[in-house]
BAPA-581398 format. One record per residue: residue in three letters; x, y, z of N, C-alpha, C in turn. Coordinates in steps of 0.1 Angstrom, whole numbers, plus 5000, padded with zeros to 4 digits. Layout:
alaXYZXYZXYZ/...
***
This chain:
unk810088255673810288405673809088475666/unk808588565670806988625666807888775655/unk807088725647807188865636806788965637/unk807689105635806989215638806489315622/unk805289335622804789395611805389565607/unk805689545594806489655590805089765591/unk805789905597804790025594804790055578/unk803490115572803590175564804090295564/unk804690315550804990405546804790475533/unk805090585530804690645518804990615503/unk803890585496804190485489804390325488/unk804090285497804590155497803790085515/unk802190005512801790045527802589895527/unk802189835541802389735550801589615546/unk802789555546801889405541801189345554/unk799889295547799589225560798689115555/unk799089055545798988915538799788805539/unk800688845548802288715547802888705533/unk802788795524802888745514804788755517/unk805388655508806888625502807388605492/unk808788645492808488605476808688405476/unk809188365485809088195478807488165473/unk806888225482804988205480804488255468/unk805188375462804888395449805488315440/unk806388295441807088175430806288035429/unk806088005444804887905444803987875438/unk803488005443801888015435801488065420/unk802988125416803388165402803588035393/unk804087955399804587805391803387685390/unk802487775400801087675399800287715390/unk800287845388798987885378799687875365/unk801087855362801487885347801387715344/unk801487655356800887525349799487505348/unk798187585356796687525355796887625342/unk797487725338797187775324797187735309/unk799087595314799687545304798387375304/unk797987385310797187245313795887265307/unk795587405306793987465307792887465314/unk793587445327792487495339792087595341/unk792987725333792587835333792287855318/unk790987935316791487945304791188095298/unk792288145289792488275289791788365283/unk790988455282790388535274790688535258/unk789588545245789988515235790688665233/unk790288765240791188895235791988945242/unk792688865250793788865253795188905242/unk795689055244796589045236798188995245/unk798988955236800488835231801088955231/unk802188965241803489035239804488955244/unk805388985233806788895238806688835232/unk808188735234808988745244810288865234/unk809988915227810389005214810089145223/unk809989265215809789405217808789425213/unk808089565219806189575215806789735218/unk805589755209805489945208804489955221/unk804290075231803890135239803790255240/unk802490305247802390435243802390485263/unk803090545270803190575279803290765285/unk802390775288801990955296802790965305/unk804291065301805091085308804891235311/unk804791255321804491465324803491505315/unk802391475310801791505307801491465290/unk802291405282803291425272802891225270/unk802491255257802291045253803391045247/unk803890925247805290915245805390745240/unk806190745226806290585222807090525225/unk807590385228808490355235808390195230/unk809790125225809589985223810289965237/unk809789835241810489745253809789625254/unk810789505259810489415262809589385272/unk808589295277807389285286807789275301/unk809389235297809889255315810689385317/unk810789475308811489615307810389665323/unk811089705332810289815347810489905339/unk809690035343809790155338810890195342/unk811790195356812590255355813890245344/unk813790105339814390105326814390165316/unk812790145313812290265301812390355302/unk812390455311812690615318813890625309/unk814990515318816590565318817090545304/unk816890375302817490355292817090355275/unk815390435277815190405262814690545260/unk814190645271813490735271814490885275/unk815490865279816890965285816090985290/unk815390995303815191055317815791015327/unk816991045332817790985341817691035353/unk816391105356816291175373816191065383/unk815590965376814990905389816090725387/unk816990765398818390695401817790545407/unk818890455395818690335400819890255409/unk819890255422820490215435819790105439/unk819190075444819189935452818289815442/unk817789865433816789795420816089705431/unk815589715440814989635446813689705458/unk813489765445811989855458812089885470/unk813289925479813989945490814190085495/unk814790135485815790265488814690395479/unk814090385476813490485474813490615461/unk814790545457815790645447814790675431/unk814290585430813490585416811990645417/unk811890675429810390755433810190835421/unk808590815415807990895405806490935408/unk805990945400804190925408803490865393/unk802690815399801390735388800290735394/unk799590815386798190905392798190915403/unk799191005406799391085419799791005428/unk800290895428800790845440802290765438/unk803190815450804590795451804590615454/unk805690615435805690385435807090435425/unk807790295432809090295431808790205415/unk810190315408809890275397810490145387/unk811290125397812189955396810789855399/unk809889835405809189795409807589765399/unk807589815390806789795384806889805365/unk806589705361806789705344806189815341/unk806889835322806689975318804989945311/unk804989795305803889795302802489775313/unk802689815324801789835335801289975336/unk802589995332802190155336801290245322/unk801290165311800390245297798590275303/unk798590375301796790385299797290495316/unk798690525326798290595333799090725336/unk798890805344799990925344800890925350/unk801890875346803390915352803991085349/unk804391095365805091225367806791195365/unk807491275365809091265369809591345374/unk810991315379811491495383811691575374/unk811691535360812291655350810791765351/unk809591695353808891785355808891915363/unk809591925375809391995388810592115381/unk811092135371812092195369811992275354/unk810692225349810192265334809092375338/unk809692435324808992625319809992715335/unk809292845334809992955337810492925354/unk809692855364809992885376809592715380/unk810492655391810692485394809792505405/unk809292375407808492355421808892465432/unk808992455441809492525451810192425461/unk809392285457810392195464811792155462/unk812192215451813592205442814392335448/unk814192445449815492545464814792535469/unk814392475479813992445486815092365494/unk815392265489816492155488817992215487/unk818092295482819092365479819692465489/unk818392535494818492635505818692585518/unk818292405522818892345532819492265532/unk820992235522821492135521821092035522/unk820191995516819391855517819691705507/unk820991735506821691645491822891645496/unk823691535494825491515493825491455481/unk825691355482826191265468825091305455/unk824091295459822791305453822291195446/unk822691075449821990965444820190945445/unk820190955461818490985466817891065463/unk818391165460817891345460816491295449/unk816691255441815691245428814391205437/unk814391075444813391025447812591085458/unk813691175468813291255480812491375473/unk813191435467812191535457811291505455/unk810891405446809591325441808591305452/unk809091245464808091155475807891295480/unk808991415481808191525491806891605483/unk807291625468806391695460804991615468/unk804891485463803491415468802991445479/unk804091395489803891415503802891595505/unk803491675502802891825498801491835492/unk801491705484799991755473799191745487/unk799091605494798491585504798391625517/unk799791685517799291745533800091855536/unk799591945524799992075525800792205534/unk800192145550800792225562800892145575/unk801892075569802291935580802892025587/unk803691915600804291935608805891825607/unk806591905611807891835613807691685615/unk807391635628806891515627806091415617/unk805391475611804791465598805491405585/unk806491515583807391505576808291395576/unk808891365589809691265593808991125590/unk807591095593806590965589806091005577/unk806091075573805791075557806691045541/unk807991115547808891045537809690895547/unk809490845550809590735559809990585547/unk809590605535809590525522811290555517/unk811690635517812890655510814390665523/unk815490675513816490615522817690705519/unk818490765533819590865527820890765531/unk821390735522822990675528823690775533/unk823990915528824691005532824091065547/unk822791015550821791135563821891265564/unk821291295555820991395555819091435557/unk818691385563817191355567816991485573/unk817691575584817291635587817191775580/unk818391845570817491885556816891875546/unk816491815544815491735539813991755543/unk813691755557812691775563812391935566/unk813792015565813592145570813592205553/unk813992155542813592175532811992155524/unk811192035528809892045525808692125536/unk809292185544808592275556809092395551/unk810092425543810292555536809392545521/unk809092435515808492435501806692435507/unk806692395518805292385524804892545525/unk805792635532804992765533805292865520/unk805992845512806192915501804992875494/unk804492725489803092715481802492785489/unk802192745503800792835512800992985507/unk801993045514802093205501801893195493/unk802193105479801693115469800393125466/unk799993025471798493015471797693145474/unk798193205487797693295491797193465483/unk798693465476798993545467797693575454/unk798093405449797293385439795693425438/unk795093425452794093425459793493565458/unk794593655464794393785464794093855450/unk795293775439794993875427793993825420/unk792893725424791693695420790293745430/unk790893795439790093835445789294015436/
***
């Protein structure tokens, strides 16, 4: 039976390495022995964390932020459980569903999916951002204005991936939208406000912009 290659999607492209995970385990169990053997051998400044807690300094919305966790802590751990940022919902903990969407230097990565000490030295966004000082994204009623939420488990991550999706392609098309948030996942389906909600946050920035434009003019 011939395998069919997954499309990319936002945040998350298309493998086209074969890679698996038994292959990583493989090839994970090979190098911790050419390391334990000394075929590898490791940099003398190499710093030692673990298997204990380590201090971290992590750029959360703009904001450095200290944080102890263990070396296998994901950020979405550290978000929820050491940092109280609970926007970005953990449902399928398996890079799947899309629910933990955040951005790190500007680009939509699921946040179950990557340790917290990976992420030091870069800029993570969240949703609590889109909602801070006097007036919220536009992509936040936006959402609201098209019932684009039931339970609101996903809501966090759909917010997040549309913000991005917007940095980049500011005056999409419907279709667009539909292959763009294509990364995240609605149990409830509600896909179709959702899309008629970031085509409402799409022309309100463009006004904005526009506005802004004029009073500098």
């Amino acid at each position: 039976m011939s395998s069919k290659k997954k499309p990319a999607i936002e945040g998350k492209p298309a493998s086209t390495s074969g890679f698996s995970r038994r292959g990583f385990i493989g090839t994970a169990g090979a190098t911790a022995g050419a390391v334990g053997s000394g075929l590898l051998e490791q940099p003398a400044h190499a710093a030692v964390m673990g298997p204990g807690e380590a201090s971290i300094t992590l750029t959360i919305n703009g904001k450095a932020t200290n944080v102890k966790v263990e070396p296998r802590t994901t950020l979405l751990d550290a978000l929820r459980e050491r940092l109280e940022m609970t926007g970005a919902k953990r449902v399928c903990d398996r890079g799947t569903c899309g629910a933990c969407t955040v951005s790190i230097n500007g680009k939509a990565v699921y946040a179950c999916t990557v340790l917290a000490v990976d992420a030091v030295g870069k800029k993570i966004q969240t949703i609590e951002s889109l909602s801070a000082g006097s007036k919220p994204h536009p992509i936040v009623p936006a959402f609201a204005n098209n019932d684009a939420l039931q339970c609101g488990y996903c809501t966090p991550g759909f917010v997040m991936a549309s913000k991005l999706f917007l940095d980049k392609n500011p005056n999409p098309s419907y279709e667009q939208v539909k292959a763009g948030l294509g990364g995240n996942l609605c149990r409830c389906g509600t896909y179709v406000g959702i899309r008629k909600a970031v085509l409402e946050a799409s022309k309100e920035l463009r006004a904005s912009g526009a506005r802004q434009g004029g009073n500098h003019a």
